[in-house]
N, C-alpha and C positions, 0 to 999 in steps of 0.2 A: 504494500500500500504506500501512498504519497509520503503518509506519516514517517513512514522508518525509512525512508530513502538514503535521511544522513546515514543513518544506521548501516544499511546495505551494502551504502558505497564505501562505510570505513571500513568494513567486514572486508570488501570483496579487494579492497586498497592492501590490506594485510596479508590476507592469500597469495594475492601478487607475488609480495617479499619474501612470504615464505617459500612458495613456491619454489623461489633464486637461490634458494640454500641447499645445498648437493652436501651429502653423507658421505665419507669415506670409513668404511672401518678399517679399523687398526687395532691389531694383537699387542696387549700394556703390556709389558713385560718388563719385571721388578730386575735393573742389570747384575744384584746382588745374587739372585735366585741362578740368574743365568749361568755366571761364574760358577756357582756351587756342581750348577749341574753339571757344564765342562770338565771341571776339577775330578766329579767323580768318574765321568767315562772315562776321564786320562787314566784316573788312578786303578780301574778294572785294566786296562789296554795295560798299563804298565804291569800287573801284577800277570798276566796271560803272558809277556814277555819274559817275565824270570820264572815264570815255571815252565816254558818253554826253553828257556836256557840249560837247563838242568844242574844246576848249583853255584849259576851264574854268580859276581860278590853282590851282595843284598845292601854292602854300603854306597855301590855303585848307583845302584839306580836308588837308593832314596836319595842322595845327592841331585839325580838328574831331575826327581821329582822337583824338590825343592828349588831348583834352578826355573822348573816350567811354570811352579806357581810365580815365583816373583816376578819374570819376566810379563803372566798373563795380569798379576796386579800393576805392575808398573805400564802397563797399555793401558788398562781402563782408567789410571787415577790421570794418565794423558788424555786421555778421552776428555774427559770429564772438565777438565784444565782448558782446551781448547776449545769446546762448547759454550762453558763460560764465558772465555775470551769473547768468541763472535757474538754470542747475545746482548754485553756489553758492548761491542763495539757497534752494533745493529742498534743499539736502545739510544746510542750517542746520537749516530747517524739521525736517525729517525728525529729527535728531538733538536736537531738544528736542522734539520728538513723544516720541520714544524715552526721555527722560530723562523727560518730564512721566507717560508710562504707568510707568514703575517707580519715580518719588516716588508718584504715586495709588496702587499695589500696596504700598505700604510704612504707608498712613493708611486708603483709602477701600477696604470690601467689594466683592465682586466673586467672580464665579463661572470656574473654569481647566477647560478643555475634556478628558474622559479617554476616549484614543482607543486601540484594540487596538492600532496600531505606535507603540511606546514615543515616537518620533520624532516625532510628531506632536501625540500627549498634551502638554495644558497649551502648548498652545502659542497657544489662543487665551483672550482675555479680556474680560467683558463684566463694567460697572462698575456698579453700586448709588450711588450719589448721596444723600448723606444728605438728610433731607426730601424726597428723593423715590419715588413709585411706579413702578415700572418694569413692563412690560406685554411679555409674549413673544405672538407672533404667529406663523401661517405668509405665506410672501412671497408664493402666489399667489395671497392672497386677503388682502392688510395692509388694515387700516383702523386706521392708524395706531396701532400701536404699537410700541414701542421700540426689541425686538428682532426680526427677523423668522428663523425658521427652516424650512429645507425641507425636502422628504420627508415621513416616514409620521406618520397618528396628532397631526401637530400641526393642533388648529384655531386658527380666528381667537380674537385673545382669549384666549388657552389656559389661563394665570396672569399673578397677578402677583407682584411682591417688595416691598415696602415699607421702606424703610431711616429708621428713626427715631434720631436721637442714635445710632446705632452698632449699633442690635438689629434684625433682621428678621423679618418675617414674610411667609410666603405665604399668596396667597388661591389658591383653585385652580377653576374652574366645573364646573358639571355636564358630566358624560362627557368629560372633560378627562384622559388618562391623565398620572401624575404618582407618583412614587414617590420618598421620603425613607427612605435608609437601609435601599434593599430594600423596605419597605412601602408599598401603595400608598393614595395621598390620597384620604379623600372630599370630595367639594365643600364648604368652608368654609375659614377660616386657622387655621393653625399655625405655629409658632418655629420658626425655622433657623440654626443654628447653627454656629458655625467647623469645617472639615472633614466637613460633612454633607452627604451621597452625594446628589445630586439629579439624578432623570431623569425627561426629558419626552419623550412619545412611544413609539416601542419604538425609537431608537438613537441618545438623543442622551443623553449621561453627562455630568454635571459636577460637582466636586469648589466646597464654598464656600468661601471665604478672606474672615475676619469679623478683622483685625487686632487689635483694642483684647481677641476672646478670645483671641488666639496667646500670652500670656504667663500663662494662664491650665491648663494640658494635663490631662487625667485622667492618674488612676494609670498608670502605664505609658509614657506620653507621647501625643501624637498618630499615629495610624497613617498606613504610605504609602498612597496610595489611587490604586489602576492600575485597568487595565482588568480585572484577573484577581477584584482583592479587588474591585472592584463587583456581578460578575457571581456571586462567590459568594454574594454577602451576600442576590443576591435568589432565588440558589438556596435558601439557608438559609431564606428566608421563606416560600418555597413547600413546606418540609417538608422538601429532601436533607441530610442528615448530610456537610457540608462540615469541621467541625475533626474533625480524626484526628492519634494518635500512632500512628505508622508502629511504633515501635520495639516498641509494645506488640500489636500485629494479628494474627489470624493469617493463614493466605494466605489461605482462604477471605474474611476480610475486608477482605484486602489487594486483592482481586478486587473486591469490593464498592466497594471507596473508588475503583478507578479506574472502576466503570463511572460514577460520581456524579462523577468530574472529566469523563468524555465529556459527561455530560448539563448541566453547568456552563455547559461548548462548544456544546454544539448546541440549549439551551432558550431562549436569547435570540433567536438566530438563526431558530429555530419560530414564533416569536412575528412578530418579523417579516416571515417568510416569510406568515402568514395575515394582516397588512397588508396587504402587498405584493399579496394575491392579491385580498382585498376593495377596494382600489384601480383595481388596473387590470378587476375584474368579470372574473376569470377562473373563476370557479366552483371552486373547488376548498378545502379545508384540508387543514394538517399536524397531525401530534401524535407526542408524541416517542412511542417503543416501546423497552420491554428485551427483546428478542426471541433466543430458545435455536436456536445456528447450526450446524452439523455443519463440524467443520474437521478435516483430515485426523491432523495430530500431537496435538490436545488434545483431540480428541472434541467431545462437546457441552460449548457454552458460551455462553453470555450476550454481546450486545453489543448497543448504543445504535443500533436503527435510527430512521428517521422515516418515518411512516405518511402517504400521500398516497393523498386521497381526492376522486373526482371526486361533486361536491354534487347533480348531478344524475340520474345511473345508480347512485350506488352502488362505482362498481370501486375497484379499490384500487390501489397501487403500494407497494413497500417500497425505499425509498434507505438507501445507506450512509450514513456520515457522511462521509465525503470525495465523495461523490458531491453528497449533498445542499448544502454548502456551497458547492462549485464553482457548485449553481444557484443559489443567494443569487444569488453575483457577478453573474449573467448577469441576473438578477430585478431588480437594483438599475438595471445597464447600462440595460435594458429601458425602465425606470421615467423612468429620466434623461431617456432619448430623449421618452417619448410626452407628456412634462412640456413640452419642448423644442416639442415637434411634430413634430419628425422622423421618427417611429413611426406604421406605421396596424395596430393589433392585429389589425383586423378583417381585414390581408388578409398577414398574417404566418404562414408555411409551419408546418404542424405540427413538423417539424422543429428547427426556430430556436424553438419557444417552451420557455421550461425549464422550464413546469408541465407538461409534454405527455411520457408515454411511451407506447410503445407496447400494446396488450394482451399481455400475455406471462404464462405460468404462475406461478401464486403457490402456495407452499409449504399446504397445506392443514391440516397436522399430521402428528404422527409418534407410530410406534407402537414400543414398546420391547419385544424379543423375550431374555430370557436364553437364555447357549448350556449351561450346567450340564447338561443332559443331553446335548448331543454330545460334551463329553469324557466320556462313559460308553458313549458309543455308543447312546445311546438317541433316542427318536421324541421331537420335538417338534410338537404338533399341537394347536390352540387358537384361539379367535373374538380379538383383542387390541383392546383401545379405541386410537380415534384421538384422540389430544391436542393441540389449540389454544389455545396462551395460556391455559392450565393448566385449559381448560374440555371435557370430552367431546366429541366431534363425527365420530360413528360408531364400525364395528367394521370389521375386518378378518380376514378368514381363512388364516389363513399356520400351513404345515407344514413342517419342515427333519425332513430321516431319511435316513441314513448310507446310501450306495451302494455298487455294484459300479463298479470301475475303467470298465465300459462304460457307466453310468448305469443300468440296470435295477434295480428295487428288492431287498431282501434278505426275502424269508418268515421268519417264523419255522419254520418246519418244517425249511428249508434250510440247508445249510452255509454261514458265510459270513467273509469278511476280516479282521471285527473279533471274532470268537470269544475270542479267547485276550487280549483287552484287559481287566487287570480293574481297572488304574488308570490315570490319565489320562497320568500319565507313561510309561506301553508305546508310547503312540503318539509319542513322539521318534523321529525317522528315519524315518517309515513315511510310505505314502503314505494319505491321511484325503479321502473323495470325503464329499457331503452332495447330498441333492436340495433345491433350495426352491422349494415349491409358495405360489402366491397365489392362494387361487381364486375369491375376491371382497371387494369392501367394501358396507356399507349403511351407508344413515342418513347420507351427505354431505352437505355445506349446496350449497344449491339454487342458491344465487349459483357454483357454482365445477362444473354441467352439462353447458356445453359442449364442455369436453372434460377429462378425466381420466387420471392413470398413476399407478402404484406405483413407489418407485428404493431401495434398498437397497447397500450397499457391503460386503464381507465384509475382515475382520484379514487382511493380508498375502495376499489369493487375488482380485488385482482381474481385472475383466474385459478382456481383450486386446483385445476389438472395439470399446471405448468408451474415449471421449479421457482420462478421468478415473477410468477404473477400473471406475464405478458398474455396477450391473443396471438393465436399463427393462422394466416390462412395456408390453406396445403399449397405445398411447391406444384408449381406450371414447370416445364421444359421447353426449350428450343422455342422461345418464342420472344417478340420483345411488345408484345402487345396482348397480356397474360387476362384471360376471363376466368376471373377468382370464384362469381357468383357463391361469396361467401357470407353466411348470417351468423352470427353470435348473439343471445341474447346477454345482457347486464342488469348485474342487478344490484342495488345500493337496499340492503335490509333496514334501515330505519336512516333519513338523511340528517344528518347532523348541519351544524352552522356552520363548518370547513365545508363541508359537500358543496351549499349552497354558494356559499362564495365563491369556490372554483368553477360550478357551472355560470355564475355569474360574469367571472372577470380570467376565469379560465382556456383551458383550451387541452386536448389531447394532438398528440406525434402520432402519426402514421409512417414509417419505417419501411423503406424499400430497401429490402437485400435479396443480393445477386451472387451467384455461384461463375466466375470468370472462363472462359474456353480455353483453358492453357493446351496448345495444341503440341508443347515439346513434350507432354505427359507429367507434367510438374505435379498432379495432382496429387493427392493418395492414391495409390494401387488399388484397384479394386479386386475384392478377391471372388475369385472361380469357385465355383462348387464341383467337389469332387464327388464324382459316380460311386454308387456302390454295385459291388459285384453285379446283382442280377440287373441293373439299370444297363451295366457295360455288356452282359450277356445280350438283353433285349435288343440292342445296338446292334451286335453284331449277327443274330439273328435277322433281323430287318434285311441288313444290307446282303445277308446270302439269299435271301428271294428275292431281293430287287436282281441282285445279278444273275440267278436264275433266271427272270423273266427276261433279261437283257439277253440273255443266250439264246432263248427261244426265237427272240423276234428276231434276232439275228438270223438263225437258222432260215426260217419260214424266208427271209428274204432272199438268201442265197437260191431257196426252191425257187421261187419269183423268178429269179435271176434265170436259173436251168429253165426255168418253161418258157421264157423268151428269148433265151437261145433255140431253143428246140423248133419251137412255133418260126422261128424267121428264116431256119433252114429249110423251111415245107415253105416258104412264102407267106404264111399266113398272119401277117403283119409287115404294117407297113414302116419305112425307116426313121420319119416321124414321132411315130409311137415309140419305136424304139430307145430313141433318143433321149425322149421325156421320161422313159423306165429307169433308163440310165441316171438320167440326174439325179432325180429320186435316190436310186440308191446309192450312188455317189454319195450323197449329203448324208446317208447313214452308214456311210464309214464303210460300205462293199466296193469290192474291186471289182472294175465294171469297164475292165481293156476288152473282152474279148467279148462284149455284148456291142460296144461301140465297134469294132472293126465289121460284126455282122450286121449293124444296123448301115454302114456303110454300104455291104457289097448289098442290101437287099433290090431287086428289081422292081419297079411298081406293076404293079397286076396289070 
C-alpha cells in the first residue's frame, strides 16, 4: 500500500547491499594446534625410522628431533613477526591515505557522490587535479580514461573536467547525456561551478566541491544538495511546479502538489527504466501517466501510474508506482547479472522477466451517469460518451428506472411504490429498488476487440455475489461495438440521509474494460484439454471408417474408370463424355492417362 512505500523502498534499499556481500568460507585454524599436529606426524615418521634402522644411536635422532622443532618454531615466530610488520605498515598506509584524501578535500576540487540512502550519499570522491583534464569513461569499454563508470547511458569518452588555476570546465560529446543543474548539456564546454548539481547518464548524481569558491556563497548561502533536491531541480526543468507554500494551497492544490512529488519519485526512475530496457533489447518503453482511479472512500481521483508498452504489438500495461519501482530493482539485478555473464535473457522464463506481464484487461474508459433523477423517482435513459484520458472513445447505452420490490418495471398507467414520493427526503427509511439496463456500446478502439465488459458499483447497495461489491456484464468477443443487453436489479434496503444525498449530488462510473489482441502471443497460455483414453480410442475409431469409406469410393471409381475404358473401345461413347469422366476423376485423385488417350482415339459414330 501507498502507506508503507517509505517502508518498502528502505527494505528493498537494504537487500540491495546485502545482496553485494559474497561469503567466502575459510577453514580457522588455531597455528598452535597446527604445529602440534606436524610435530606429532614428524615424531611417528621419526620413531618408524629408528626402528627401521635397527639399533640405529637413539641420541642421534633425538638431536635431529630437537633440531626440526626449533627450526619449525623459529618459522612460525617469523611468520608471525612479518605479518605484524605488514598490518602495521598497511594500518600507516591506510591512515595517511585517509589524512592525505581530506587535506586534498580541504584545497583541491572534486566531485561527492549523491545517492537516494542518505548513508551512502557523498561518501564517494573523485579529484580534479589542477592543470589537469580528467576524462569519465564507462569500465566495459575504458580506453583509458580517468574515471570509469558503470551501468546505463555512460559511453566511452563520455566528458571531460578540466581544472585550470582552480576554475573548471566541462567538455561534454555528442549524444553524451549530461545535465548541470537539472539542465541538460549540449555537446560543447561550459563553467562549473562550486555546489553545481552534475549528472551523467540516467543514475549517477554528483554534487561539485570547487574550495577556493566555498568562501564565496550567494545570497542565502549554499544549499544542501541530497538526493531529493536533485531530482527536483530536474523535475522543475522538465516543467513540474516543484516550490509550493503549503500554508497558502488549497486542497485541490494540495492534491496537485502531491501528485508532482509522486512524479518527482517515479520520472527519474522512467527514465531509466527505458535505458534499462534499450540495453538489454527488450523491446519495450515507459512513460509516466496521471491516470483518474475509482477508489472506494474518495471516489475518483488522480494518481501517478507508469504506462508500459510493448514496441512491437502495441499492448499496453499500466503499473503502480510501488509496483513499478519494485521492477527497477529486479531491472537493475537483471542488468548486473547479464553484464557479469551470469544471465542468458534469451532463455529467461517469462515469469522472472520484470518487463513481462501478463495480457490482462485494461480499463478502456469510463462513462459518468448523474443519479438527480432517481431521487425523484424518475427514468434515466441516454446514449453517454466513453472517456479516455480526457479524449472521447465511444458511446454507451445505459438506463436506470425505479422498480417493483420483484424487479418488474413500473407503467405509467399503473399504481406504483414510489407514488406519494414528492421529495427526495420521503425516501429515508423506505425501501428504493432501481433496474440498470446496459444495452450496448459503439465506437470502441479496435486495439481492446478481443474481448470486452461493462463494471459499475452502486453508493452503499454493493453486489453480494462479487468479491468487491462491483456489477459485471458478461464479456462480448471480437467485437468493438458489444450488445451487453444487460439488466441488474439494485437494491438500497432502507435509504439513509448519505443515500439521498449521493442520489442527489451524486453520480455512478460505468467502466469499460478491454482484453488487448496481442498477436506475438504475449498472452497467458491457454491450456488444452487432454483426452482421456477412451475419448482418444473414439478418435481413432472414427477416422478408421472415415478411411474405410475413402477406400470404397475410391474403388467404385477406379470401376467407373474400367467401364469407360471398356464402353469407348466398342465405341459406345463419345470422346466428349469421355473427357468430362476424366476430369471428374482426375479431381478425385484417379489416374486417368489411359482413359484420356482412348477418349482421344474414339471415332464419332
Amino acid at each position: 500500500a501507498d502507506i508503507n512505500y517509505e517502508e518498502t523502498l528502505s527494505t528493498l534499499r537494504y537487500a540491495d547491499r546485502a545482496k553485494q556481500i559474497k561469503n567466502k568460507p575459510k577453514v580457522n585454524l588455531d597455528p598452535t594446534e597446527v604445529l602440534i599436529q606436524q610435530l606429532k606426524e614428524e615424531n611417528e615418521r621419526l620413531k618408524k625410522m629408528g626402528g627401521a634402522g635397527g639399533g640405529a644411536d637413539e641420541e642421534e635422532v633425538r638431536k635431529q628431533m630437537e633440531k626440526e622443532i626449533a627450526d619449525k618454531l623459529e618459522q612460525m615466530n617469523k611468520g608471525w613477526e612479518e605479518k605484524l610488520k605488514e598490518a602495521q605498515e598497511r594500518a600507516a598506509a591506510e591512515g595517511a591515505d585517509g589524512g592525505n584524501e581530506n587535506k586534498r578535500k580541504e584545497t583541491e576540487a572534486h566531485i561527492l557522490n549523491v545517492h537516494e540512502d542518505p548513508v551512502l550519499s557523498k561518501a564517494i570522491v573523485y579529484f580534479f587535479p589542477d592543470g589537469k583534464e580528467t576524462a569519465f569513461g564507462n569500465r566495459n569499454s575504458a580506453g583509458g580514461e580517468d574515471i570509469l563508470l558503470g551501468g546505463l547511458s555512460i559511453r566511452p569518452d563520455h566528458c571531460r573536467v578540466k581544472n585550470e588555476g582552480g576554475k573548471l570546465s566541462l567538455s561534454v560529446r555528442e549524444q553524451c547525456k549530461v545535465l548541470v543543474n537539472g539542465q541538460e548539456m549540449p555537446a560543447g564546454t561550459t563553467e562549473l561551478n562550486h555546489n553545481d548539481r552534475l549528472s551523467l547518464g540516467t543514475n549517477y548524481y554528483f554534487v561539485v566541491v570547487n574550495p577556493p569558491q566555498v568562501a564565496s556563497p550567494p545570497e542565502g548561502g549554499w544549499p544542501d544538495v541530497d538526493w531529493d533536491f536533485v531530482n527536483r531541480e530536474i523535475a522543475k526543468a522538465q516543467g513540474l511546479s516543484v516550490d509550493v507554500n503549503w500554508s497558502a494551497m488549497t486542497e485541490e492544490e494540495k492534491r496537485r502538489a502531491l501528485l508532482n512529488d509522486e512524479l518527482v519519485q517515479v520520472m527519474p526512475r522512467v527514465t531509466e527504466a527505458n535505458a534499462l530496457a534499450l540495453e538489454m533489447k527488450r523491446g519495450i518503453s515507459f512513460e509516466t501517466k496521471i491516470t483518474p482511479v475509482m477508489t472506494k472512500h474518495q471516489g475518483m481521483i488522480s494518481q501517478v501510474m507508469v504506462k508500459v508498452r510493448k514496441t512491437d504489438t502495441g499492448i499496453e500495461w499500466l503499473w503502480d508506482k510501488v509496483k513499478f519501482i519494485n521492477r527497477v530493482y529486479i531491472m537493475r539485478e537483471h542488468y548486473e547479472k547479464m553484464q557479469e555473464g551470469t544471465l542468458d535473457l534469451s532463455t529467461m522464463a517469462q515469469e522472472e522477466d520484470p518487463f513481462w506481464d501478463p495480457n490482462d484487461f485494461m480499463n478502456m474508459g469510463y462513462s459518468t451517469v448523474f443519479l438527480k433523477p432517481i431521487a425523484y423517482c424518475m427514468n434515466i435513459d441516454d446514449d453517454y460518451s466513453i472517456y479516455h484520458e480526457t479524449q472521447q472513445d465511444g458511446v454507451v447505452k445505459i438506463k436506470i428506472e425505479p422498480c417493483r420490490p420483484d424487479g418488474t418495471r413500473i407503467s405509467e398507467e399503473d399504481e406504483g411504490p414510489y407514488d406519494d414520493i414528492d421529495n427526495p427526503k420521503d425516501l429515508i427509511g423506505k425501501r428504493l429498488d432501481v433496474l440498470v439496463n446496459i444495452q450496448y456500446a459503439r465506437g470502441l478502439n479496435n486495439k481492446y476487440s478481443k474481448e470486452v465488459y461493462c463494471e459499475f458499483e452502486m453508493f452503499k447497495a454493493p453486489n453480494p455475489q462479487h468479491e468487491e461489491g462491483k456489477f459485471q456484464t458478461a464479456t462480448m468477443s471480437g467485437t468493438t461495438n458489444p450488445n451487453f443487453n444487460y439488466s441488474q436489479q439494485v437494491t438500497w434496503q432502507s435509504v439513509d440521509a448519505d443515500v439521498v444525498q449521493h442520489l442527489e449530488t451524486g453520480s455512478v462510473y460505468f467502466h469499460m474494460w478491454g482484453l488487448q489482441d496481442d498477436h506475438s502471443g504475449g498472452s497467458a497460455p491457454t491450456k488444452r484439454k487432454l483426452l482421456t483414453a477412451q475419448e482418444a480410442e473414439a478418435i481413432q475409431h472414427d477416422l478408421k471408417k472415415k478411411d474405410e469409406a475413402l477406400e470404397k469410393e475410391k474403388q467404385r471409381l477406379y470401376s467407373l474408370c474400367d467401364q469407360c475404358v471398356a464402353g469407348a473401345q466398342g465405341n459406345e461413347a463419345t470422346s466428349g463424355f469421355l473427357c468430362a469422366i476424366a476430369d471428374t476423376l482426375a479431381d478425385a485423385g484417379v489416374d486417368v492417362t489411359r482413359l484420356l488417350e482412348l477418349a482421344n482415339n474414339v471415332q464419332p459414330m
